[in-house]
N, C-alpha and C positions, 0 to 999 in steps of 0.2 A: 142581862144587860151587858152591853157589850165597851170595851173601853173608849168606842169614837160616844155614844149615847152619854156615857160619864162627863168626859169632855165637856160633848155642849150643855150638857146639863150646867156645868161648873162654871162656864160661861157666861151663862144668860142669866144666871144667880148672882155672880160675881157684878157683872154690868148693871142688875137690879138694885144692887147693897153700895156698887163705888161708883156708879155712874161708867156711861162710855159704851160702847159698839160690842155686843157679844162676840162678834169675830175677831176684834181688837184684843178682845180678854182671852179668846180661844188662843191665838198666836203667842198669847204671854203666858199661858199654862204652857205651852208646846215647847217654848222659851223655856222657861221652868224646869221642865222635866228633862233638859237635855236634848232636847231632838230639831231644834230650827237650824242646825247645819245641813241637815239631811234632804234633800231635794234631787226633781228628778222624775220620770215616768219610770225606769228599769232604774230596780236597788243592785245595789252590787251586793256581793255575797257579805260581806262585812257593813254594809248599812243596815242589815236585813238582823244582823247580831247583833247591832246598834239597836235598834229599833226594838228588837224582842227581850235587849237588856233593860233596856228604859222604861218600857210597859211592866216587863215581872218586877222591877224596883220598885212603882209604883204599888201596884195589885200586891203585893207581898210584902208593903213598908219598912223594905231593905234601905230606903234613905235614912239620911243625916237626923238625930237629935234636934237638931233645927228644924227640920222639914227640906234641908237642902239635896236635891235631887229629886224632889217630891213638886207636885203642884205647886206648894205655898212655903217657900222656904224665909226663915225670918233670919232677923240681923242675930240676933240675943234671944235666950228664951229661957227659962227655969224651967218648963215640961218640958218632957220627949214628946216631941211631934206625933212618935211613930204609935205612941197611944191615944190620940189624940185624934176626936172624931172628926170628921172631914168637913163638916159643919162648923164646926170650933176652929180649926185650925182655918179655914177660909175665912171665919169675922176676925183671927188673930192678925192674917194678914192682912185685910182692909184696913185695919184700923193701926197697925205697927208702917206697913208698906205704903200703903197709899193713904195713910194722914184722915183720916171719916173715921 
């Protein structure tokens, strides 16, 4: 499975459970994880190290305790995010971030 597959998976899940446009939800994962400044047909060599820090962050749950830097990062949390199945931590957000 490749990290763009995860994405829309995450997406069209997330749009299923809060309501709203899968690509709307995609933009706000991408939002999320740090990478909606990045834009562009040619990455510069430091986008590109942008872009490969942000995915291993993810893929290897080097984000925040919260989930900050992660897909679903939360205001407050008592668990570590970063154990925290991907599943769970997407209904913690719906329901902490987006009020459902």
């Amino acid at each position: 499975v490749s990290f763009l597959e995860v994405l829309v998976a995450l997406s069209r899940r997330v749009a299923f459970n809060a309501g709203g446009e899968p690509e709307w939800w995609a933009w706000k994962l991408i939002e999320n994880i740090g990478l909606d400044k990045v834009e562009g047909i040619e990455l510069s060599p430091v986008d590109r190290i942008k872009i490969n820090d942000a995915l291993d962050r993810v893929i290897e749950r080097r984000y925040s305790e919260n989930g900050e830097g992660g897909f679903f990062p939360l205001p407050s949390t008592d668990e570590d995010q970063r154990k925290v199945e991907i599943w769970y931590q997407m209904s913690a957000y719906i329901m902490t971030v987006v009020g459902i």
